[in-house]
C-alpha positions as CSV (number, residue, x, y, z in Angstrom):
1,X,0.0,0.0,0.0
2,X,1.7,3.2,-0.6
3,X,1.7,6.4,2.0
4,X,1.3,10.0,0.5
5,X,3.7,10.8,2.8
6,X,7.0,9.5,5.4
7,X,4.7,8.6,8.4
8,X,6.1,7.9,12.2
9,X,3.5,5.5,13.7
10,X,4.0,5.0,17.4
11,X,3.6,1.4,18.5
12,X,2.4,0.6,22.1
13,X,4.2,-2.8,23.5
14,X,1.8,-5.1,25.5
15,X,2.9,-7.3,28.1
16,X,2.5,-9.8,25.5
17,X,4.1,-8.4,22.7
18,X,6.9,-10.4,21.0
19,X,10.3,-10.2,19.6
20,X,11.2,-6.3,21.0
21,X,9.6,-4.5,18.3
22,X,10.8,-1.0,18.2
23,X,8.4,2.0,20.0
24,X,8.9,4.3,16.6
25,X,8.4,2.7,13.3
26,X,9.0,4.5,10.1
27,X,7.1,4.0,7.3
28,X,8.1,5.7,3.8
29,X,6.1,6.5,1.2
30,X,6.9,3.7,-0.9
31,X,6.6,0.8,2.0
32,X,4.1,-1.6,1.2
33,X,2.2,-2.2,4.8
34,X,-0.4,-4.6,5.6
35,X,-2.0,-5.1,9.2
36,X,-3.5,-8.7,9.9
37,X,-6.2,-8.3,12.7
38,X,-7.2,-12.1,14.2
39,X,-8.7,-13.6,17.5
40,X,-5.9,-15.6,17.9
41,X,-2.5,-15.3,16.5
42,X,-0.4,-18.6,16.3
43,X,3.5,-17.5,16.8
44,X,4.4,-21.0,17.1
45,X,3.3,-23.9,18.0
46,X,2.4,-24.0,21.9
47,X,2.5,-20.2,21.9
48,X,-0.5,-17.7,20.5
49,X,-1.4,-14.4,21.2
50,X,-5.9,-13.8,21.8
51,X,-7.1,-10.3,19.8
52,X,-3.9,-9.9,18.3
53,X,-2.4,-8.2,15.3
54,X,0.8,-8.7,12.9
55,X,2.2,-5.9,11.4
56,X,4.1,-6.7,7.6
57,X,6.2,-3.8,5.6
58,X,8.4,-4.7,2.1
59,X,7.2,-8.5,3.0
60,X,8.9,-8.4,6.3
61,X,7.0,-9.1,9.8
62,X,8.2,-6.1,11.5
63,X,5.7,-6.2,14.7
64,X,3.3,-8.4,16.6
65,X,1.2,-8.0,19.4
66,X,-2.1,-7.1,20.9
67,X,-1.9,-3.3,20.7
68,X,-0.8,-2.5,17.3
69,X,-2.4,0.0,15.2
70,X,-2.6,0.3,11.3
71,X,-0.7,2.9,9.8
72,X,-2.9,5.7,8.0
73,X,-3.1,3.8,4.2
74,X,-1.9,0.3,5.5
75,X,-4.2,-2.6,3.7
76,X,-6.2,-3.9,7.0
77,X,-7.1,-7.4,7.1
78,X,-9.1,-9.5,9.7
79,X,-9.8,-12.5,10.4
80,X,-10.2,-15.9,13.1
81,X,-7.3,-17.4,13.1
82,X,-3.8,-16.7,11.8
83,X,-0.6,-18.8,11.3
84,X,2.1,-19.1,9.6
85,X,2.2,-20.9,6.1
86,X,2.4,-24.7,5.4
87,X,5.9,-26.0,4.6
88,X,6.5,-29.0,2.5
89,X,9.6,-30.8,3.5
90,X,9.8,-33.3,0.5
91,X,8.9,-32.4,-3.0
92,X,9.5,-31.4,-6.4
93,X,7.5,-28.4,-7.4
94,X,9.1,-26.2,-10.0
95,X,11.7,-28.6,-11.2
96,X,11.9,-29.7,-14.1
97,X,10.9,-32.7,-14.8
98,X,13.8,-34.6,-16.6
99,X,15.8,-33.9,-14.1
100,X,13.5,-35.0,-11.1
101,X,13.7,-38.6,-12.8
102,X,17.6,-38.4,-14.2
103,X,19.1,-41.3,-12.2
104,X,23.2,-39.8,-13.1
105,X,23.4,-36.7,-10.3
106,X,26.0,-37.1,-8.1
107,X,26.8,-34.8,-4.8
108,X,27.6,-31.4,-6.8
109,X,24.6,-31.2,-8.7
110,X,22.3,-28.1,-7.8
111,X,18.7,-28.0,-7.7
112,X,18.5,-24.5,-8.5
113,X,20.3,-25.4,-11.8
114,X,16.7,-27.3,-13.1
115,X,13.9,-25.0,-12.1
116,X,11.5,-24.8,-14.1
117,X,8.7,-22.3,-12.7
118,X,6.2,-22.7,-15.8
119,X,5.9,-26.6,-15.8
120,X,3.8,-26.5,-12.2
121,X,2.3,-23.4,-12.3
122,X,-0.7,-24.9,-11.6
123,X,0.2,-27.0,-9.2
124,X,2.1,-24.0,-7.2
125,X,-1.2,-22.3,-7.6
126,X,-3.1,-25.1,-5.8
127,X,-0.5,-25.8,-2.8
128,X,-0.9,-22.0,-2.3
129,X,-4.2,-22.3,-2.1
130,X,-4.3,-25.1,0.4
131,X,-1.6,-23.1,2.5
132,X,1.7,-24.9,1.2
133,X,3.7,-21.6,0.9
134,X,7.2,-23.1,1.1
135,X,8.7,-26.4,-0.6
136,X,12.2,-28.4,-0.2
137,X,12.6,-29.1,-3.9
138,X,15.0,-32.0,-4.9
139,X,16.8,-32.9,-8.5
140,X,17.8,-36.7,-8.5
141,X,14.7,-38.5,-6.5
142,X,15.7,-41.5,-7.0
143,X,19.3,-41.2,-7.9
144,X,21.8,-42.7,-5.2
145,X,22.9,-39.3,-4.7
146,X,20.8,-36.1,-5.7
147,X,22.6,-33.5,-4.8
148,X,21.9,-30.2,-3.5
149,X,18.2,-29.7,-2.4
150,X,16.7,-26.2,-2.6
151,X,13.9,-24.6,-0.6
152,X,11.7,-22.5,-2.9
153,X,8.6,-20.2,-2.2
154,X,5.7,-20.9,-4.4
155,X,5.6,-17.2,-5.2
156,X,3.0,-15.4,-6.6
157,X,2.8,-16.1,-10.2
158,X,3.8,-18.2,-12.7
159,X,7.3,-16.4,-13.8
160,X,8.2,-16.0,-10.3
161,X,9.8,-18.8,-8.0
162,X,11.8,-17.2,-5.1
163,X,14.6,-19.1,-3.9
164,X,15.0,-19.0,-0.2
165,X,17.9,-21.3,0.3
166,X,19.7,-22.8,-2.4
167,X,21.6,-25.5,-0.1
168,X,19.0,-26.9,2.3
169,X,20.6,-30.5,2.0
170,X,22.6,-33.2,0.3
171,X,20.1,-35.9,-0.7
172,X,20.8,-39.6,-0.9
173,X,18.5,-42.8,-2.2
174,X,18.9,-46.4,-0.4
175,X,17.2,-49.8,-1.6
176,X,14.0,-47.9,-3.5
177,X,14.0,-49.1,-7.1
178,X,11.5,-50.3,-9.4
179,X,12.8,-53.3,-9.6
180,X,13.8,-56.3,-7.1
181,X,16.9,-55.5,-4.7
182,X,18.5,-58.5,-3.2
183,X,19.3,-57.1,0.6
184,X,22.9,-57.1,-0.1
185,X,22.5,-54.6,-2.7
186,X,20.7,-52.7,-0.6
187,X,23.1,-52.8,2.2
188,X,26.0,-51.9,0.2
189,X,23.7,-48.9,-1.1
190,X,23.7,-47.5,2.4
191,X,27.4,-48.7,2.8
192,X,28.3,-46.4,0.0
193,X,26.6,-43.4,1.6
194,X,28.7,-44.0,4.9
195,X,31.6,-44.0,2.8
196,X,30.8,-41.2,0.5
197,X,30.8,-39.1,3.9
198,X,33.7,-40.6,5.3
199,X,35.8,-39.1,2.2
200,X,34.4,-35.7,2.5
201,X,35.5,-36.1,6.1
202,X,39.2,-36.8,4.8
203,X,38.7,-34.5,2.3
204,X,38.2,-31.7,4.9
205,X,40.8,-32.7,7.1
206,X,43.6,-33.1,3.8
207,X,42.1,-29.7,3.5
208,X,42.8,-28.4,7.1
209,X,46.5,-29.9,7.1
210,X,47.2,-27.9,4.1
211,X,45.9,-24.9,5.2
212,X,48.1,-25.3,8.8
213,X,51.3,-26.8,6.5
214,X,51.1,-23.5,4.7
215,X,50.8,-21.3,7.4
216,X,53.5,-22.8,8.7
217,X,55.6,-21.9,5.3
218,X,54.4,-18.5,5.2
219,X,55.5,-17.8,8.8
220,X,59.0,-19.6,8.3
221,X,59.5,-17.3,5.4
222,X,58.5,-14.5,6.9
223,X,61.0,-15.4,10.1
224,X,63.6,-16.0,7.1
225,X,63.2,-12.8,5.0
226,X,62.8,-11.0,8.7
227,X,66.9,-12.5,9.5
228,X,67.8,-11.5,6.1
229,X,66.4,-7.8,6.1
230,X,68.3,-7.3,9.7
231,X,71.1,-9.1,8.8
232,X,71.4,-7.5,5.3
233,X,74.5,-5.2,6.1
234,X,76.9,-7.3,7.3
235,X,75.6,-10.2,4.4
236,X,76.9,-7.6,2.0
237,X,80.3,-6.8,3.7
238,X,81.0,-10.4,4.1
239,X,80.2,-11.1,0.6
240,X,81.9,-7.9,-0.7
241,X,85.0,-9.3,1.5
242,X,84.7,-12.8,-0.1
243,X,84.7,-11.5,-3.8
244,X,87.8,-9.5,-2.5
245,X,89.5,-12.5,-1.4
246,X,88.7,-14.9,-4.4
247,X,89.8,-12.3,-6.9
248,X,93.5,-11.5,-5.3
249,X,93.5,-15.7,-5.2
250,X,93.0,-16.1,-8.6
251,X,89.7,-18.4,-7.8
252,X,86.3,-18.0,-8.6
253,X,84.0,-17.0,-6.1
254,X,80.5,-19.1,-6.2
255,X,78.2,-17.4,-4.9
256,X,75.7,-19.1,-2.1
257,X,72.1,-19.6,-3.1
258,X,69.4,-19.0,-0.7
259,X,67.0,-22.7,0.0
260,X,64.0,-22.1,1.4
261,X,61.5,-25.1,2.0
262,X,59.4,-26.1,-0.5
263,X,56.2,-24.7,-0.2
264,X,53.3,-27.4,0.5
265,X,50.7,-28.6,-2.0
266,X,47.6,-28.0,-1.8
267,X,44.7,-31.0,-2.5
268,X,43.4,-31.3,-5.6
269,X,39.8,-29.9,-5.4
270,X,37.1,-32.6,-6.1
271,X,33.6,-30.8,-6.3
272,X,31.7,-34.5,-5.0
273,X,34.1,-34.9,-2.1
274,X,33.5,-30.9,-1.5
275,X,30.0,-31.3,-1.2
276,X,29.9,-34.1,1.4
277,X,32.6,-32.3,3.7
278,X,30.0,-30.1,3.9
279,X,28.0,-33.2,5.2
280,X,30.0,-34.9,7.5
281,X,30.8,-31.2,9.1
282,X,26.6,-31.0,10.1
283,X,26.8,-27.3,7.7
284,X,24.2,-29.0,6.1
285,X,21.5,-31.8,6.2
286,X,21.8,-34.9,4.5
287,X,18.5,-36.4,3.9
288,X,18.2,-40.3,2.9
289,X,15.2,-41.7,1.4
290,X,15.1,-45.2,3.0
291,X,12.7,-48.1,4.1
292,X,13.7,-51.1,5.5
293,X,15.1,-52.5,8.4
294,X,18.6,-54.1,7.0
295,X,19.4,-50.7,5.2
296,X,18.2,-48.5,8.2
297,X,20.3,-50.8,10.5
298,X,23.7,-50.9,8.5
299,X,23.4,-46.6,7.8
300,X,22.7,-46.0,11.5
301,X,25.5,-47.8,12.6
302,X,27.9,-46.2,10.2
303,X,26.9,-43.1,10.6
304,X,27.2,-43.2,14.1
305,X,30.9,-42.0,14.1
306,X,30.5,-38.6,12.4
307,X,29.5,-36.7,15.4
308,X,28.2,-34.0,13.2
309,X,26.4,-35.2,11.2
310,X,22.8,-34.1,10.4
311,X,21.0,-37.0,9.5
312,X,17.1,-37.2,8.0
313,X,15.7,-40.2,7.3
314,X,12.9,-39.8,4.3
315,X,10.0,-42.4,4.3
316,X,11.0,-44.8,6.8
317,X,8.6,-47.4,6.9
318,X,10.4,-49.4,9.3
319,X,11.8,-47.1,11.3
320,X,9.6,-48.1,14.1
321,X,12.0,-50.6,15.7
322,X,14.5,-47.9,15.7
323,X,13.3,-45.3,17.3
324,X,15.2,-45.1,20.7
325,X,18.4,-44.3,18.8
326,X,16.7,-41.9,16.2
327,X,14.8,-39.9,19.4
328,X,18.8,-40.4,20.7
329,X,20.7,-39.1,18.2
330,X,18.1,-36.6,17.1
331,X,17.2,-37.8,13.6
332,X,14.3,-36.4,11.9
333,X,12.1,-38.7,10.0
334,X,10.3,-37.4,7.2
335,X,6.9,-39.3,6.8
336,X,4.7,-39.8,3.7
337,X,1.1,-40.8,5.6
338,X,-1.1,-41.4,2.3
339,X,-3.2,-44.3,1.8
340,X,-1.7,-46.9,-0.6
341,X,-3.5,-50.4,-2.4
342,X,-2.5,-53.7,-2.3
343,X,-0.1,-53.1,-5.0
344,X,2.8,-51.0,-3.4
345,X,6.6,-51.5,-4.0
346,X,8.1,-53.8,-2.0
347,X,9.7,-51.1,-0.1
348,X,6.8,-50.4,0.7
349,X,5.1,-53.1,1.9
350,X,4.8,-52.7,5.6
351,X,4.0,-48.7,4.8
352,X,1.5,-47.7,7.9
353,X,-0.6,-44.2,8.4
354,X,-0.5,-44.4,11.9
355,X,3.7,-44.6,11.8
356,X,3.9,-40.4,12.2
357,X,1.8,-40.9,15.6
358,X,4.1,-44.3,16.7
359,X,7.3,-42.4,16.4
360,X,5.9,-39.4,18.1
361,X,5.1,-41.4,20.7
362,X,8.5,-42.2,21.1
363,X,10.2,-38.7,20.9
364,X,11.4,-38.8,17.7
365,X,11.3,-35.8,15.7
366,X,8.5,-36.2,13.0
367,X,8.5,-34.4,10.1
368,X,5.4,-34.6,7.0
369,X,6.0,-34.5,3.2
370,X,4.2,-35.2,0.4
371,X,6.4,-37.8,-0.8
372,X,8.8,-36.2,-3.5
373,X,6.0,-35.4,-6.2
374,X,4.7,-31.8,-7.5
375,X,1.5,-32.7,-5.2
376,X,2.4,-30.3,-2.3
377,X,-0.9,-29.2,-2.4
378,X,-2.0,-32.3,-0.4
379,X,0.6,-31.7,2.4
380,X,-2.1,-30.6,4.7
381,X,-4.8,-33.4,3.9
382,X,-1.8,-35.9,4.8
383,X,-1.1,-34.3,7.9
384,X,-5.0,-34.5,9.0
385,X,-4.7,-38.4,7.7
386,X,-1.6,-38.5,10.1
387,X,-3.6,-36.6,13.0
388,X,-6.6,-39.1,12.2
389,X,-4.5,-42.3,12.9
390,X,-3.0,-40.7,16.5
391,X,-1.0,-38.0,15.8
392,X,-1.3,-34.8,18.0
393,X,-2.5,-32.0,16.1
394,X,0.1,-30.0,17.3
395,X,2.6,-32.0,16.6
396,X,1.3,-32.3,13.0
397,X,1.2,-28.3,13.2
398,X,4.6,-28.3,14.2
399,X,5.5,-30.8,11.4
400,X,4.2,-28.3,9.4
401,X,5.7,-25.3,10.4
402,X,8.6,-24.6,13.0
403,X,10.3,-28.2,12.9
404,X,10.3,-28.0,9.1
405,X,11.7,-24.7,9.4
406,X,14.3,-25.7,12.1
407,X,15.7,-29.0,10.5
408,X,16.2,-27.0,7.2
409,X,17.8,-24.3,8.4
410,X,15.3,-21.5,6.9
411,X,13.7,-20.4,9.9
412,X,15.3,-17.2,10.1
413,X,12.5,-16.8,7.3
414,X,9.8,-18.9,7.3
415,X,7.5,-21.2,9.9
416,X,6.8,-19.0,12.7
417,X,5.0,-15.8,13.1
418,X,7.9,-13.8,14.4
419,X,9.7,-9.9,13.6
420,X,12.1,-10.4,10.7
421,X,10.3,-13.2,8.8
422,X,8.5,-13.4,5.9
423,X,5.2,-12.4,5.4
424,X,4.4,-15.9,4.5
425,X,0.9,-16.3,6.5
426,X,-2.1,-17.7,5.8
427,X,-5.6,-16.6,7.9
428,X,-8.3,-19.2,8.6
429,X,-12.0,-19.2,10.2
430,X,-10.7,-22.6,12.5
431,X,-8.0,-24.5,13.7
432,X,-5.3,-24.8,11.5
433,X,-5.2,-28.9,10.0
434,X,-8.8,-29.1,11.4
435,X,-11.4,-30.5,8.7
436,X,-13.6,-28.3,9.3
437,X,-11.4,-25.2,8.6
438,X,-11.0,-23.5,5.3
439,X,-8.2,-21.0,4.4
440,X,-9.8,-17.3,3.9
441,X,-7.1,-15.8,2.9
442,X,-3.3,-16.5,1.6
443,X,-0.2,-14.0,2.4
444,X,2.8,-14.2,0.6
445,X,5.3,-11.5,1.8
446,X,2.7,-9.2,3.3
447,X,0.5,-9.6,-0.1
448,X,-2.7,-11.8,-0.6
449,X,-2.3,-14.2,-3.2
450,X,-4.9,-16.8,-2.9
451,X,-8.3,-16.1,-1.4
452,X,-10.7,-18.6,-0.3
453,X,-10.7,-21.3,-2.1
454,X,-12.2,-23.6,0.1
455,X,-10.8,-26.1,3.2
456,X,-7.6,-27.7,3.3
């Protein structure tokens, strides 16, 4: 909405108030500023504010609380219920498709190299509608190793597909296949993901030596070239005394080269090893799409001695007689609750909707995807099919929003309803997840994209 003119609009802090927002706020006349007026405000899950308002300028969240007031010309909407937007956690919206499927990616390989924003319009436009306003997007599926995983926005239109981190993960694929895989196949499949992190590990510390062998050089040298500078004087005179000397001698005078240590090597640079020292250092998530027991058992214990690593296990149909060491050793599992018919993959075959609500039950981390497809506009029915076979409906919420966030490392911008985020937020006449509750209105970056379009 844009001011006629610079405007200071004085902001009363309740008791309630969150996140320090400033007494003064300046608004120019270019800002664009929306105020969202609900009954309830969900920051986060577990903490909401009653009769509450969020202020958003240039996309940004810049205020919440219960006392704000809307700056003269800010758009003013109201509503129930407001939280922040859905987050899908395992897709493939806006990529293209060719490279979704291609089977040859390897560690280096970018998602953000394949988007494709016009081949899903439509289905962007939908998962906006049912509140999906974030996506982790992934090239390589099915590949044993896709690469680098992106997190996109599902922006506002077809030609425009924000990028708001274009490193949320390494991705890996263990014993899924179309066809049969004998168990040691799939073993040695999850072998090879151990060992593809062990050499970034070496890589990184080959790296490190380097870096300490040549500072090492560099300081000798210094030390050296320091000696000679002081020494310089007398160097000369000696020498000039030696030339002197060989000359009335009738010799030759050799002169004395200066030898200083060889300077060390560096590595040479692999991009595939680069990308999992990246891994086994915990900078970044490394996400495995894996079933069954044998597989589960041999990465778990393999992985167990990189202490910082950021394991995510994606699908994990068996994951249920591990879940003591994954609530342990804090390792999300990404879970993919949709009804499937008698004839599922192998993989597949013990697949159960109540496993979100078995593993919560157990304290492990539980995270809700819509499988890896471009169907992220069904995130939120799968989380109610999760909450319908035992899962909390906060936790389901949280699935959804903050833990997403959190695991991914984008929570500085999106899955909470906090100053400095995005504008991301979606207002509802219920309950978020509840079937009874339809979306009224959809915010991205302070700006409504979607209006109702009936219940998610």
């Amino acid at each position: 909405m844009h001011l006629p003119s610079t405007w200071l609009v004085s902001l009363v802090a309740a008791s309630t108030a969150l996140a320090a927002a400033p007494t003064t706020l300046s608004i120019l006349p270019d800002d664009q500023v929306t105020l969202v007026k609900a009954e309830k405000v969900i920051v986060r899950p577990g903490k909401t504010l009653e009769n509450a308002s969020v202020l958003i300028v240039n996309g940004r969240i810049t205020a919440v609380g219960t006392d704000l007031e809307a700056p003269e010309g800010a758009e003013v909407l109201e509503g129930k219920v407001v939280c922040a937007g859905f987050l899908d956690v395992w897709s493939n919206l806006g990529v293209d498709g060719e490279s979704v499927a291609d089977s040859r990616t390897m560690p280096h390989c970018r998602t953000i190299d394949a988007l494709d924003p016009y081949s899903s319009g439509f289905g962007r436009e939908e998962a906006r509608a049912s509140g999906v306003l974030a996506v982790r997007a992934q090239v390589g599926s099915d590949a044993a190793f896709g690469g680098f995983g992106a997190w996109l926005s599902t922006g506002t239109s077809d030609g425009d597909l924000p990028v708001l981190l274009d490193d949320a993960c390494q991705s890996a694929t263990v014993g899924v296949s179309a066809g049969s895989i004998d168990v040691f196949d799939r073993v040695s499949q999850a072998d090879k993901v151990v060992d593809e992190i062990r050499s970034g590990l070496d890589y990184g510390i080959d790296w490190m030596k380097y870096r300490e062998e040549l500072a090492a050089w560099e300081a000798a040298i210094a030390t050296a070239e320091a000696k000679l500078t002081k020494d310089f004087k007398k160097a000369k005179k000696d020498r000039d005394k030696e030339v002197e000397e060989a000359g009335k001698e009738g010799k030759e005078f050799n002169e004395k080269k200066y030898k200083e240590d060889k300077k060390p090597s560096a590595p040479k640079f692999d991009a595939e090893k680069a990308a999992m020292e990246r891994v086994a250092n915990g900078e970044i998530p490394m996400v495995v799409t894996i079933h069954r027991s044998a597989e589960l058992r041999a990465l778990l214990d393999g992985t167990k001695q990189f202490d910082r690593l950021r394991l995510v296990i994606a699908g994990g149909t068996e994951t249920l007689g591990f879940a003591e060491e994954l609530a342990g050793r804090r390792i999300p599992v990404i879970v993919h609750p949709a009804p499937l018919g008698a004839s599922r993959p192998a993989h597949l075959r013990d697949h159960d909707l109540s496993l979100a609500a078995q593993l919560a039950e157990k304290d492990v981390s539980v995270l809700i995807g819509s499988g890896g497809g471009s169907a992220s506009r069904d995130l939120p029915l799968l989380a109610s099919l999760a909450i319908g076979h035992g899962l909390d409906a906060e936790e389901a919420f949280a699935a959804l929003t903050t833990r997403a966030a959190r695991t991914f490392d984008v929570a500085d911008q999106v899955g909470s309803v906090q100053k400095g985020r995005r504008g991301d937020l979606l207002i509802l006449d219920g309950e978020p997840l509840a079937h009874s509750t339809s979306i009224t209105h959809v915010l991205v970056g302070g700006q409504v994209v979607s209006p109702a379009k009936g219940g998610n």
